[in-house]
PDB file of N, CA, C and O in Angstrom:
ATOM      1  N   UNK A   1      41.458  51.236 100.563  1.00  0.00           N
ATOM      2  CA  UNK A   1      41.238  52.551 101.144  1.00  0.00           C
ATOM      3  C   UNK A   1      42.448  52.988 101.986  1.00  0.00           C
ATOM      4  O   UNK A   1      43.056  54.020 101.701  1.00  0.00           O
ATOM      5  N   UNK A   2      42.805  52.197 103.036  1.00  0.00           N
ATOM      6  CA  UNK A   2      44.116  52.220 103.590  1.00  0.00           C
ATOM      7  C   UNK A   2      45.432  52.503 103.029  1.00  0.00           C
ATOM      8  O   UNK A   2      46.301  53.058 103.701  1.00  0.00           O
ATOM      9  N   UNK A   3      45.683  51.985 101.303  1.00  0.00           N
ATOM     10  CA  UNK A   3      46.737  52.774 100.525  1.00  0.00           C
ATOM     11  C   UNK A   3      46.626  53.702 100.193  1.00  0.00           C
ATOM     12  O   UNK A   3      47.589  54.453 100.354  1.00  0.00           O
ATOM     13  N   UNK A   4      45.388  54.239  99.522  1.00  0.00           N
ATOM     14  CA  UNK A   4      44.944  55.312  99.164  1.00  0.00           C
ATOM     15  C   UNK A   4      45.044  56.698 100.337  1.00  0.00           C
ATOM     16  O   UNK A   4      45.378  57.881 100.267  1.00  0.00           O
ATOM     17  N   UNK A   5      44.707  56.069 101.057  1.00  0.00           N
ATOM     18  CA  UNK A   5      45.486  57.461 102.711  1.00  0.00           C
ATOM     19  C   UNK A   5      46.561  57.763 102.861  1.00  0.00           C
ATOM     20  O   UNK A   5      47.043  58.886 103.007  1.00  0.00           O
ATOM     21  N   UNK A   6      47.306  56.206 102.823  1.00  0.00           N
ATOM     22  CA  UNK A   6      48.705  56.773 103.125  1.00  0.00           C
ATOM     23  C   UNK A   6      49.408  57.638 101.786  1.00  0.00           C
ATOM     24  O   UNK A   6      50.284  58.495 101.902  1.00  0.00           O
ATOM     25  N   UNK A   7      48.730  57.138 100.390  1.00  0.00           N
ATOM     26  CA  UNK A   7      49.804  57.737  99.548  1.00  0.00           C
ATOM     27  C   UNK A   7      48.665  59.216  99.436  1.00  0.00           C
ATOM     28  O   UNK A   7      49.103  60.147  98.761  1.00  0.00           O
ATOM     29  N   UNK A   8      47.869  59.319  99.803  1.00  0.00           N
ATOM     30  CA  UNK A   8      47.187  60.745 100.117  1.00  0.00           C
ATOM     31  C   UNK A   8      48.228  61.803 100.926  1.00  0.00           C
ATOM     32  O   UNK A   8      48.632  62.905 100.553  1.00  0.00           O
ATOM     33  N   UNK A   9      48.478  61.151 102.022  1.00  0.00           N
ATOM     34  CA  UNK A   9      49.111  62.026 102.980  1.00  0.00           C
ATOM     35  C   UNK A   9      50.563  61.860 102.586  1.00  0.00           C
ATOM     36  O   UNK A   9      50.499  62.916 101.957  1.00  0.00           O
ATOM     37  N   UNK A  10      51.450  61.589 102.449  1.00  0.00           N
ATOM     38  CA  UNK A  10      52.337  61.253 101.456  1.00  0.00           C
ATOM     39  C   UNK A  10      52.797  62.066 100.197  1.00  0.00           C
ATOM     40  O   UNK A  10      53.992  62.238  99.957  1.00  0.00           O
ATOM     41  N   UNK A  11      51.935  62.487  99.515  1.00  0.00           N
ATOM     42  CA  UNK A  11      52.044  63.299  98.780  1.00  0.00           C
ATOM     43  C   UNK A  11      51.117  64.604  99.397  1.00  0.00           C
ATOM     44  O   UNK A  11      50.621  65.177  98.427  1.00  0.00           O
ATOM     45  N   UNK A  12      50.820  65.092 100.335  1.00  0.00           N
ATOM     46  CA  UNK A  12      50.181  66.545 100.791  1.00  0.00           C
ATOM     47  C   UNK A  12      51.947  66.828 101.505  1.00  0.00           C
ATOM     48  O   UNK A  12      52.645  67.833 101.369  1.00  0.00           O
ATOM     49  N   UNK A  13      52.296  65.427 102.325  1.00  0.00           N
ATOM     50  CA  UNK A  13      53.623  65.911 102.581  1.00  0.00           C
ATOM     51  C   UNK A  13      54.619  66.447 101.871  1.00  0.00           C
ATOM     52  O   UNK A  13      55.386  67.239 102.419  1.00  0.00           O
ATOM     53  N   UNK A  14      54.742  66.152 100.741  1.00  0.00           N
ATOM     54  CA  UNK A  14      55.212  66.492  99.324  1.00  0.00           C
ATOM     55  C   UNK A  14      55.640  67.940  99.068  1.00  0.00           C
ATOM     56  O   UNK A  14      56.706  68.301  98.571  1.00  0.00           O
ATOM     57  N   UNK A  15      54.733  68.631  99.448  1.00  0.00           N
ATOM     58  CA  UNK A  15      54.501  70.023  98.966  1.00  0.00           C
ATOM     59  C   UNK A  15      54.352  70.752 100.441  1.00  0.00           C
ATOM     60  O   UNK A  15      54.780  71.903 100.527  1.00  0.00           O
ATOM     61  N   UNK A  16      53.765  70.132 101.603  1.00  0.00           N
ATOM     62  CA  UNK A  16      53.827  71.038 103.030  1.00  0.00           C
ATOM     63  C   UNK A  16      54.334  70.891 103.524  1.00  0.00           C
ATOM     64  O   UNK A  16      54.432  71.633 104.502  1.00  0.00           O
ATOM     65  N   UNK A  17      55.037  69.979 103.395  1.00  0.00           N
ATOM     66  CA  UNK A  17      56.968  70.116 104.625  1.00  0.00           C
ATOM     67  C   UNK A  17      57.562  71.222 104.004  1.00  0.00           C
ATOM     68  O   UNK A  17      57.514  72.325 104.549  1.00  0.00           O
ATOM     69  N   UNK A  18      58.226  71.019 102.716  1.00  0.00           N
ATOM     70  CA  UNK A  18      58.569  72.648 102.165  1.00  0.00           C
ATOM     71  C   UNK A  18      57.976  73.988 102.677  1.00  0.00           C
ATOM     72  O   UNK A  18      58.556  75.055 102.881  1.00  0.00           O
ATOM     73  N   UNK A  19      56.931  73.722 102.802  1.00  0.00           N
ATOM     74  CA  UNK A  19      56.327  74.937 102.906  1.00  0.00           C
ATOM     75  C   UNK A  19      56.895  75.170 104.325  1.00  0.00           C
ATOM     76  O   UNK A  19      57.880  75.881 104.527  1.00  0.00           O
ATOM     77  N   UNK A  20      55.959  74.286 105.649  1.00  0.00           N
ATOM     78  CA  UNK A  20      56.143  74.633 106.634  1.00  0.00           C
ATOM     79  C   UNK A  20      57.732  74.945 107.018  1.00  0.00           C
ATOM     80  O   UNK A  20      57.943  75.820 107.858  1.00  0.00           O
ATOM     81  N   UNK A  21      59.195  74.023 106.226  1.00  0.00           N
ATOM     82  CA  UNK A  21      60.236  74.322 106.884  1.00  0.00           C
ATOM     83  C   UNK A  21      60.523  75.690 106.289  1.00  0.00           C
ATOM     84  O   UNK A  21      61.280  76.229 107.096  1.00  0.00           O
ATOM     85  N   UNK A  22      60.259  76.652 105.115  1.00  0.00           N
ATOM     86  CA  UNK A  22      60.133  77.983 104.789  1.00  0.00           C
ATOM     87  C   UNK A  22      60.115  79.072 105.692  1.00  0.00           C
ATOM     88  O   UNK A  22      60.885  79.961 106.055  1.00  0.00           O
ATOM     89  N   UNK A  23      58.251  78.451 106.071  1.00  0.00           N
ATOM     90  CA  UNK A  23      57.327  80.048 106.639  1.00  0.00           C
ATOM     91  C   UNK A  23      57.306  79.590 107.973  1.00  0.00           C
ATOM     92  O   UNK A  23      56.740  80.461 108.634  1.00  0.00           O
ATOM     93  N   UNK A  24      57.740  78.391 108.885  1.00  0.00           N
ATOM     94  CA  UNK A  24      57.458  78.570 110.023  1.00  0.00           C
ATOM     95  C   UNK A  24      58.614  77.664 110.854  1.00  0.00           C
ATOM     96  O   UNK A  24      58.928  78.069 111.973  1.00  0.00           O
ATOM     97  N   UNK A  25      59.218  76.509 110.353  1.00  0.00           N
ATOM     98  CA  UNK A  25      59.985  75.582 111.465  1.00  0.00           C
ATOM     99  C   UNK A  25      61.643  76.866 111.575  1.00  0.00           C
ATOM    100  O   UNK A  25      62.186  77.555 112.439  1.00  0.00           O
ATOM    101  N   UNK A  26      61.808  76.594 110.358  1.00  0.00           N
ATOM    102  CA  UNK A  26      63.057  77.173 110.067  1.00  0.00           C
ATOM    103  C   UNK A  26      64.233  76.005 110.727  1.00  0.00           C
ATOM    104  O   UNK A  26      65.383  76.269 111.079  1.00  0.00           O
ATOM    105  N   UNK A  27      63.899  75.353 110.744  1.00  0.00           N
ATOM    106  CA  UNK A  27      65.018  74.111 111.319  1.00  0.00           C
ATOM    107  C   UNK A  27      65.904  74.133 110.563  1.00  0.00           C
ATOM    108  O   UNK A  27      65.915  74.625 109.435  1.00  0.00           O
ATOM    109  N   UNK A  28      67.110  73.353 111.379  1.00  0.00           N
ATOM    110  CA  UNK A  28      68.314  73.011 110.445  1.00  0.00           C
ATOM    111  C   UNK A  28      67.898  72.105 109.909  1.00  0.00           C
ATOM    112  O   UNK A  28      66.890  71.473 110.223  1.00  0.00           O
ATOM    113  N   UNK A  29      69.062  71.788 108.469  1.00  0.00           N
ATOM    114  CA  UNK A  29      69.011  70.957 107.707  1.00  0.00           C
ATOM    115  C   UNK A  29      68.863  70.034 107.854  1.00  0.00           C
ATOM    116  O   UNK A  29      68.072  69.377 107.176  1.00  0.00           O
ATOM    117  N   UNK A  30      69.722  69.452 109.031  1.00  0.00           N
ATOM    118  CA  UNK A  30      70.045  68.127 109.769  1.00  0.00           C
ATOM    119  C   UNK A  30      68.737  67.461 110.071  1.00  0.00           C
ATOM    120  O   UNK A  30      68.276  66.404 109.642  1.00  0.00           O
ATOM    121  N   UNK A  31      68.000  68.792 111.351  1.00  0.00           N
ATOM    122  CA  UNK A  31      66.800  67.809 112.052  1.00  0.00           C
ATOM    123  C   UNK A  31      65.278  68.178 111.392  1.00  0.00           C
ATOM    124  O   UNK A  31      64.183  67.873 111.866  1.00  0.00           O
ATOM    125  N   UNK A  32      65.573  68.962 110.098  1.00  0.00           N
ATOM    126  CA  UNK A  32      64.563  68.897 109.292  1.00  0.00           C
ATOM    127  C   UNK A  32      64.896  67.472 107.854  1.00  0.00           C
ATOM    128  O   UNK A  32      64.344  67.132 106.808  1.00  0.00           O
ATOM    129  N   UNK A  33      65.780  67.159 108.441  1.00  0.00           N
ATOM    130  CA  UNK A  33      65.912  65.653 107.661  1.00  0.00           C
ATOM    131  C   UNK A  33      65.672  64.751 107.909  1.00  0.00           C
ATOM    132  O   UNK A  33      65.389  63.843 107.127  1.00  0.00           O
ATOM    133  N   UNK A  34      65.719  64.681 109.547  1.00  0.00           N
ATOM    134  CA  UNK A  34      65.335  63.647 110.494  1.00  0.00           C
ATOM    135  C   UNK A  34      64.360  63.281 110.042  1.00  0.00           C
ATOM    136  O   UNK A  34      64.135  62.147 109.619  1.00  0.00           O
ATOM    137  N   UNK A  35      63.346  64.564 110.077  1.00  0.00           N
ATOM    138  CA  UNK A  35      61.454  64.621 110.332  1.00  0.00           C
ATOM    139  C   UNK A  35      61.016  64.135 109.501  1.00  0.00           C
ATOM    140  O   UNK A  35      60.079  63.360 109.692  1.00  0.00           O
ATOM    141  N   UNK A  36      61.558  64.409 108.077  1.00  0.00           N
ATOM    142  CA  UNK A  36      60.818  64.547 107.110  1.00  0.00           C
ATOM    143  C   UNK A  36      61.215  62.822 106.528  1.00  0.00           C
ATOM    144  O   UNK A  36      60.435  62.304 105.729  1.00  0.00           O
ATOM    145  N   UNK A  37      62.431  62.060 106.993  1.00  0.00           N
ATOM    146  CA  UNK A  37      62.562  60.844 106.893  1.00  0.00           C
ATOM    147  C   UNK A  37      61.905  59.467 107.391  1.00  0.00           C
ATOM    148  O   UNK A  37      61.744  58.317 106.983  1.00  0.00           O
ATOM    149  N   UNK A  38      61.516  60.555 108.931  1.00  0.00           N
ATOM    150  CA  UNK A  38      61.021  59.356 109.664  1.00  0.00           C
ATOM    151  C   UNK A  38      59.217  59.600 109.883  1.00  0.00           C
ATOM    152  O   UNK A  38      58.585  58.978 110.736  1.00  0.00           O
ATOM    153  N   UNK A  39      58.576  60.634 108.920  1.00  0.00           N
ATOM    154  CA  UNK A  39      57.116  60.810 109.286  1.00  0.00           C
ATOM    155  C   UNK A  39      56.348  60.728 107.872  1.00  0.00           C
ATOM    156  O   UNK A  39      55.166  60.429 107.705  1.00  0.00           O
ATOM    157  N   UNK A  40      57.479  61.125 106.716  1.00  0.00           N
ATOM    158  CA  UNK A  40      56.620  60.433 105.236  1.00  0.00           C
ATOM    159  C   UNK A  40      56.901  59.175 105.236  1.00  0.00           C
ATOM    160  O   UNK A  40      57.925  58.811 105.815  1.00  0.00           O
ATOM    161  N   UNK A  41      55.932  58.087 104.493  1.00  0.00           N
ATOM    162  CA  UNK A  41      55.656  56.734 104.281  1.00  0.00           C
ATOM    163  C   UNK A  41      56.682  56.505 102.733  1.00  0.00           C
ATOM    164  O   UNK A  41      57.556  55.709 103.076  1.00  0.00           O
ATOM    165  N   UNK A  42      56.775  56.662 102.102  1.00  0.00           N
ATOM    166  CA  UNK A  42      57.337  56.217 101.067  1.00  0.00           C
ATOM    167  C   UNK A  42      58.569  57.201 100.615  1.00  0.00           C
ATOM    168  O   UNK A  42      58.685  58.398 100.881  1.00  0.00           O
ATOM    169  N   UNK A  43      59.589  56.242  99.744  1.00  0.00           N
ATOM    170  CA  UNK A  43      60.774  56.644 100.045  1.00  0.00           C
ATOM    171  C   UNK A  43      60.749  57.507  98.672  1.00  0.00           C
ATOM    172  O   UNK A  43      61.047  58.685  98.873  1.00  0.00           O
ATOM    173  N   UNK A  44      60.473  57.201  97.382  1.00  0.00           N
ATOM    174  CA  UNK A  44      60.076  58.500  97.133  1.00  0.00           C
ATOM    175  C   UNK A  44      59.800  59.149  97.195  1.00  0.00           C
ATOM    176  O   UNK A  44      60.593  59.989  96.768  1.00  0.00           O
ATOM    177  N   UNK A  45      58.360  59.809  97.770  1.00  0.00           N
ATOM    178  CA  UNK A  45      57.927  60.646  98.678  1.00  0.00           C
ATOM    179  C   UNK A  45      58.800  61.549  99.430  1.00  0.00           C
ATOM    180  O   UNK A  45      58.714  62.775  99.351  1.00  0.00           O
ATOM    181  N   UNK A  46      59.815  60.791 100.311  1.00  0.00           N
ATOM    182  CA  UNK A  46      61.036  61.627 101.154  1.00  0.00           C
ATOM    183  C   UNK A  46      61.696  62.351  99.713  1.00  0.00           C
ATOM    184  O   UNK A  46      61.633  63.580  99.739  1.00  0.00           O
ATOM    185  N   UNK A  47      62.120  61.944  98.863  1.00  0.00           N
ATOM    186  CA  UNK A  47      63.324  61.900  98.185  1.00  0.00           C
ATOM    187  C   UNK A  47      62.642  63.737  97.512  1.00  0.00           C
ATOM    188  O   UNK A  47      63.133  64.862  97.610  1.00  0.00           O
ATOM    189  N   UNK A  48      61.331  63.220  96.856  1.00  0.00           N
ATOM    190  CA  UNK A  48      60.499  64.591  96.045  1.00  0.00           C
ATOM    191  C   UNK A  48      60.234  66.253  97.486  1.00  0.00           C
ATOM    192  O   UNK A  48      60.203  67.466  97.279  1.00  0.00           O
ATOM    193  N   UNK A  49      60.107  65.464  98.767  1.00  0.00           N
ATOM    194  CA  UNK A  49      60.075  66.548  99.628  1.00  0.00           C
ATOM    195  C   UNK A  49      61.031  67.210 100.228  1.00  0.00           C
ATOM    196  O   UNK A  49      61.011  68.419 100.460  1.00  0.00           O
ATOM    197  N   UNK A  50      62.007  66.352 100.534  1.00  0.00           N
ATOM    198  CA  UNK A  50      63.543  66.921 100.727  1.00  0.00           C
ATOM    199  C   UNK A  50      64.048  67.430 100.005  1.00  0.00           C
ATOM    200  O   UNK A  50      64.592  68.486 100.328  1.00  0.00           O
ATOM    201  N   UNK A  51      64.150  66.897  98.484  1.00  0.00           N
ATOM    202  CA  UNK A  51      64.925  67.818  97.702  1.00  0.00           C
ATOM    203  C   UNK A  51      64.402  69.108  97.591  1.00  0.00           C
ATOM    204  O   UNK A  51      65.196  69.970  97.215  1.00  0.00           O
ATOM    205  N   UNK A  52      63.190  69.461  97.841  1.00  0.00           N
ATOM    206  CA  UNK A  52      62.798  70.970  97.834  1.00  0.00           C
ATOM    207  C   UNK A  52      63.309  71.924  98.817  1.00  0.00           C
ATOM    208  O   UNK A  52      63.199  73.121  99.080  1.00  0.00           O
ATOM    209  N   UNK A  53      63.868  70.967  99.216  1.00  0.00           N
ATOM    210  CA  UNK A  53      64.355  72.050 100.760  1.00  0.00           C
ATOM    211  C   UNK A  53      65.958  71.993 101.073  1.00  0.00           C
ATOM    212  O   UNK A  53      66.545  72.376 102.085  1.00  0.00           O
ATOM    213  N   UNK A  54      66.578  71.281  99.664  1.00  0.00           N
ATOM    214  CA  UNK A  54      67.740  71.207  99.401  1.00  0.00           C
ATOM    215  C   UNK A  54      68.977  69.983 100.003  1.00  0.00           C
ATOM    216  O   UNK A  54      68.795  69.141 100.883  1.00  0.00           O
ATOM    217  N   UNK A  55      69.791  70.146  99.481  1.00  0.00           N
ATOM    218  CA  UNK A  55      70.802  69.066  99.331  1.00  0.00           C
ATOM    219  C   UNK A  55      71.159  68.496 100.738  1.00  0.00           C
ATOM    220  O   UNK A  55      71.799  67.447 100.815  1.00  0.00           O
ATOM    221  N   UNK A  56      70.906  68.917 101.436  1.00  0.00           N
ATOM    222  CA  UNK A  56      71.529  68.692 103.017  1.00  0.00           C
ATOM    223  C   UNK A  56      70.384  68.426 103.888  1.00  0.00           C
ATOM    224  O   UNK A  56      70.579  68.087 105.055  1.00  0.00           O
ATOM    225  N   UNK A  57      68.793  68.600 103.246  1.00  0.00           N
ATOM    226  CA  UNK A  57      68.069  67.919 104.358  1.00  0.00           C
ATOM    227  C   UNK A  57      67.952  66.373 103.230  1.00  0.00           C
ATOM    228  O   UNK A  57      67.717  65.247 103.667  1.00  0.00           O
ATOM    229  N   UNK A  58      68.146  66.658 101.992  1.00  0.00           N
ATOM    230  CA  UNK A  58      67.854  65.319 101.386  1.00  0.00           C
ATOM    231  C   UNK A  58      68.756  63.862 101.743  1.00  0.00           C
ATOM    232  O   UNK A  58      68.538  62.664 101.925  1.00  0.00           O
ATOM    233  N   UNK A  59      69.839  64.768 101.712  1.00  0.00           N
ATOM    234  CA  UNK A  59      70.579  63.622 102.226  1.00  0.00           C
ATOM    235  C   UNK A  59      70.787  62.553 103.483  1.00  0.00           C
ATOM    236  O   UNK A  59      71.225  61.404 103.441  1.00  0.00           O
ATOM    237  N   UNK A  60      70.145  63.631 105.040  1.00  0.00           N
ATOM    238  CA  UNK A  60      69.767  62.610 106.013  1.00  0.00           C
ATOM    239  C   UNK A  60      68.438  62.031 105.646  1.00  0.00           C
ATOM    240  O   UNK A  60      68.235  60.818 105.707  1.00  0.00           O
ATOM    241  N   UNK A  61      67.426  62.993 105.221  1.00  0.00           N
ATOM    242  CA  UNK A  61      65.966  62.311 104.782  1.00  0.00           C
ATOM    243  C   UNK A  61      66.350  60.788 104.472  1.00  0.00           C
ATOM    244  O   UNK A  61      65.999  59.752 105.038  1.00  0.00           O
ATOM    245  N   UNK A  62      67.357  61.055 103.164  1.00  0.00           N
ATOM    246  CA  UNK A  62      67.212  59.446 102.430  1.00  0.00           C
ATOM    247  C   UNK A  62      67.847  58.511 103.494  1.00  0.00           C
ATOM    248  O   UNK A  62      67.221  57.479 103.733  1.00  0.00           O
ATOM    249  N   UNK A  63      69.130  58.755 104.238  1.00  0.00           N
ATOM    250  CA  UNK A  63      69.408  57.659 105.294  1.00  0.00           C
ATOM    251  C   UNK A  63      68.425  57.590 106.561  1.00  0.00           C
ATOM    252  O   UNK A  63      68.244  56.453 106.998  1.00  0.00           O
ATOM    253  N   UNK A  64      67.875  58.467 107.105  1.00  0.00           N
ATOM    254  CA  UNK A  64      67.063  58.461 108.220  1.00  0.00           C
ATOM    255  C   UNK A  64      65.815  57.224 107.351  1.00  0.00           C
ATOM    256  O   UNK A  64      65.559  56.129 107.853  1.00  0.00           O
ATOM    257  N   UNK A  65      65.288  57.634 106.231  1.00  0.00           N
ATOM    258  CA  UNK A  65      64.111  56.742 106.076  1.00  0.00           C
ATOM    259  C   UNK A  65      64.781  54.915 105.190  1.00  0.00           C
ATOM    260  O   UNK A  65      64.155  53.881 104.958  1.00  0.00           O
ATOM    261  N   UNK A  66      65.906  55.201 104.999  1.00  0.00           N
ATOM    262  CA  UNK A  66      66.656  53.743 104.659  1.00  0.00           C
ATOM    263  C   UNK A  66      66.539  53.322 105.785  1.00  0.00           C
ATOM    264  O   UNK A  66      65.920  52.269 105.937  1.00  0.00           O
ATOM    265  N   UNK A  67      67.096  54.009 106.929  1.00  0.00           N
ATOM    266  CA  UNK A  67      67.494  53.041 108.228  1.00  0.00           C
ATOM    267  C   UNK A  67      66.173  52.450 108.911  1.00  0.00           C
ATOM    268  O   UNK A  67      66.028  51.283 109.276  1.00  0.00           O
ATOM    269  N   UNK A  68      65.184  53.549 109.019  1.00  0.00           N
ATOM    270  CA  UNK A  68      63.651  52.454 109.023  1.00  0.00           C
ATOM    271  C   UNK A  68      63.394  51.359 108.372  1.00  0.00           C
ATOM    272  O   UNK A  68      63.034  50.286 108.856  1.00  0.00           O
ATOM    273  N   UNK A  69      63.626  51.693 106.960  1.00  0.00           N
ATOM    274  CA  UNK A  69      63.471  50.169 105.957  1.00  0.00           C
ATOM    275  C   UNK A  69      64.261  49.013 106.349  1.00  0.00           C
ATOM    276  O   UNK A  69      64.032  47.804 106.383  1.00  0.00           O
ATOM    277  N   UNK A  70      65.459  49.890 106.691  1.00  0.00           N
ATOM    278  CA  UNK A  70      66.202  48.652 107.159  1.00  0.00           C
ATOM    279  C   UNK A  70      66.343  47.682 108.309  1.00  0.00           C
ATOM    280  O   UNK A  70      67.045  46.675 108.401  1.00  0.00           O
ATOM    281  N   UNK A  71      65.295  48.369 109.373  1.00  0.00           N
ATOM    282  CA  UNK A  71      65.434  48.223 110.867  1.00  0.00           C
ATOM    283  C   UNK A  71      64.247  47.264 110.697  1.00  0.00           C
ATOM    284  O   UNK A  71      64.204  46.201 111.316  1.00  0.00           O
ATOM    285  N   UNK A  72      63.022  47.763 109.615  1.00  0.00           N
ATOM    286  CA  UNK A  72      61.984  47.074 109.831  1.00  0.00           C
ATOM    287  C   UNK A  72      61.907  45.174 109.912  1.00  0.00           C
ATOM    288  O   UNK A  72      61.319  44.642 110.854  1.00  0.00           O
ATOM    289  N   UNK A  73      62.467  44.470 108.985  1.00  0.00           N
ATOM    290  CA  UNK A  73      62.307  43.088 109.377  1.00  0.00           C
ATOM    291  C   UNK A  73      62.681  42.667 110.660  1.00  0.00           C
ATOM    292  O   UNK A  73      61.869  42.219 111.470  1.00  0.00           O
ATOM    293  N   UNK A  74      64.332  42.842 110.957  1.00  0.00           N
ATOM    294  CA  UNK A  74      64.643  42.788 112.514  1.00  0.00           C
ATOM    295  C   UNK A  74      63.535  43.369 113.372  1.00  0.00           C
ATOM    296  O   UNK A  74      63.255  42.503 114.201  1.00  0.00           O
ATOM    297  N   UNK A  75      63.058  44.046 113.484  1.00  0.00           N
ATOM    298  CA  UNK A  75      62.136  44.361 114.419  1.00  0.00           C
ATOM    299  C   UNK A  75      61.011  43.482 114.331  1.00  0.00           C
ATOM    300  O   UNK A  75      60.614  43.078 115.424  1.00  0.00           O
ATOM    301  N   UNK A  76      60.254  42.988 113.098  1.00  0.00           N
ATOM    302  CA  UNK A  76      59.342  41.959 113.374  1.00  0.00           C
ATOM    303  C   UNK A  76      60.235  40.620 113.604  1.00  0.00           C
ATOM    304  O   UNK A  76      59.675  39.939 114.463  1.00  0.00           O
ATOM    305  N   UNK A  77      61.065  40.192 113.279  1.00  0.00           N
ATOM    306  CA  UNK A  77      61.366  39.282 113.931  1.00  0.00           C
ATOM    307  C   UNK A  77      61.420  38.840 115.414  1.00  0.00           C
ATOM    308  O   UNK A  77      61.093  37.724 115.818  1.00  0.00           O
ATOM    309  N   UNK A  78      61.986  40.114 116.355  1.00  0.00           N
ATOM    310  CA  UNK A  78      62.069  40.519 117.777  1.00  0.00           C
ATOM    311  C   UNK A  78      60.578  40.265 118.109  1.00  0.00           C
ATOM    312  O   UNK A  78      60.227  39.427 118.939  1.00  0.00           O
ATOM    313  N   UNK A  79      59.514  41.236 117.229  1.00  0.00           N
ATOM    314  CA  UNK A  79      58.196  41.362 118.037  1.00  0.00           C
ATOM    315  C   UNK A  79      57.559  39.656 117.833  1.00  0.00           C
ATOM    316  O   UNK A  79      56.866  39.136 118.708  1.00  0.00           O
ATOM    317  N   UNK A  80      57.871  39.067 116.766  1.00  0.00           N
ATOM    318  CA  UNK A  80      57.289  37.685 116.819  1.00  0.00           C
ATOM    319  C   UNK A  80      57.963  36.945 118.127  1.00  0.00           C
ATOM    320  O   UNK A  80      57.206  36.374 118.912  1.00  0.00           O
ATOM    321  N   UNK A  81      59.075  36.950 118.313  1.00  0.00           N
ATOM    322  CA  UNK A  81      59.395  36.121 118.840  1.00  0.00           C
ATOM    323  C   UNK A  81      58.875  36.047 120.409  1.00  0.00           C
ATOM    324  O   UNK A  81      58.606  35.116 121.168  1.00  0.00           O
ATOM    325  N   UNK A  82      58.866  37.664 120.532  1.00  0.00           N
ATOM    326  CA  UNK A  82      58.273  37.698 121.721  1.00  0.00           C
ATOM    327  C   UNK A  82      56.656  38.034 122.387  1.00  0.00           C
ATOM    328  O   UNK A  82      56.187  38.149 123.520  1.00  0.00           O
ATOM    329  N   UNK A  83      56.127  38.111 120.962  1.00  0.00           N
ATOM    330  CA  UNK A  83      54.876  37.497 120.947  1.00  0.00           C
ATOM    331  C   UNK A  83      54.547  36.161 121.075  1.00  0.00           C
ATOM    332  O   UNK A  83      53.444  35.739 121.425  1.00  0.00           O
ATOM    333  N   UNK A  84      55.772  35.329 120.711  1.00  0.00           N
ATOM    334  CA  UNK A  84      55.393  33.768 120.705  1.00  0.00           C
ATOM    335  C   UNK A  84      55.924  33.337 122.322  1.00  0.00           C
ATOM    336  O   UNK A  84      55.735  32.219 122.801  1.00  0.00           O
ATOM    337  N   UNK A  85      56.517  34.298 122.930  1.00  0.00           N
ATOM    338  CA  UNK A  85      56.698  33.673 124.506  1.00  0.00           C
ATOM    339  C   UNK A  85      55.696  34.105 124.891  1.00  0.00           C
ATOM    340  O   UNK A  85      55.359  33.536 125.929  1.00  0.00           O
ATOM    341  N   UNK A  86      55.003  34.867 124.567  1.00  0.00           N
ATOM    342  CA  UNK A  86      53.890  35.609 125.862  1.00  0.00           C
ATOM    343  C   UNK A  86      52.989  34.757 125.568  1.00  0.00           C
ATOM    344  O   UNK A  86      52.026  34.776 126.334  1.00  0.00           O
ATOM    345  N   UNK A  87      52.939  33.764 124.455  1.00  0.00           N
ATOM    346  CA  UNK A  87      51.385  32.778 124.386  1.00  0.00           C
ATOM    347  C   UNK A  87      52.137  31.409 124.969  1.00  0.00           C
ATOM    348  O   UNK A  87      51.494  30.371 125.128  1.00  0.00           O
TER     349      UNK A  87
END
């Protein structure tokens, strides 16, 4: 049930980030690349919603949501470790 949500919302993002950066954010490219990198779950997902909104938010999208992927093990490593001092 828990995959099924995320790739639910995931793909509604798909089609309403476009929309909303259209009819209402109007953001730049830049920090509508940020958003849309670091608040959809899957990296396809970024790749199908950014490109609708063109070449220049796709391109931070895809590094903004790499650099999560990439940050993620180091970071559980950090949180284990310092989960294992606090016991």
């Amino acid at each position: 049930m828990a995959v099924a949500t995320v790739v639910l919302f995931g793909t509604l993002g798909m089609f309403i980030y476009p929309l909303m950066q259209s009819l209402l954010l109007h953001w730049p490219d830049h920090l509508m690349g940020i958003y849309t990198g670091a608040t959809i779950h899957e990296v396809a997902q970024v790749v199908a919603a950014s490109h609708a909104m063109g070449e220049g938010v796709t391109g931070v999208a895809v590094i903004t949501k790499l650099t999560r992927v990439l940050l993620l093990a180091p970071f559980l490593i950090v949180l284990s470790v310092f989960l294992q001092r606090k016991n």
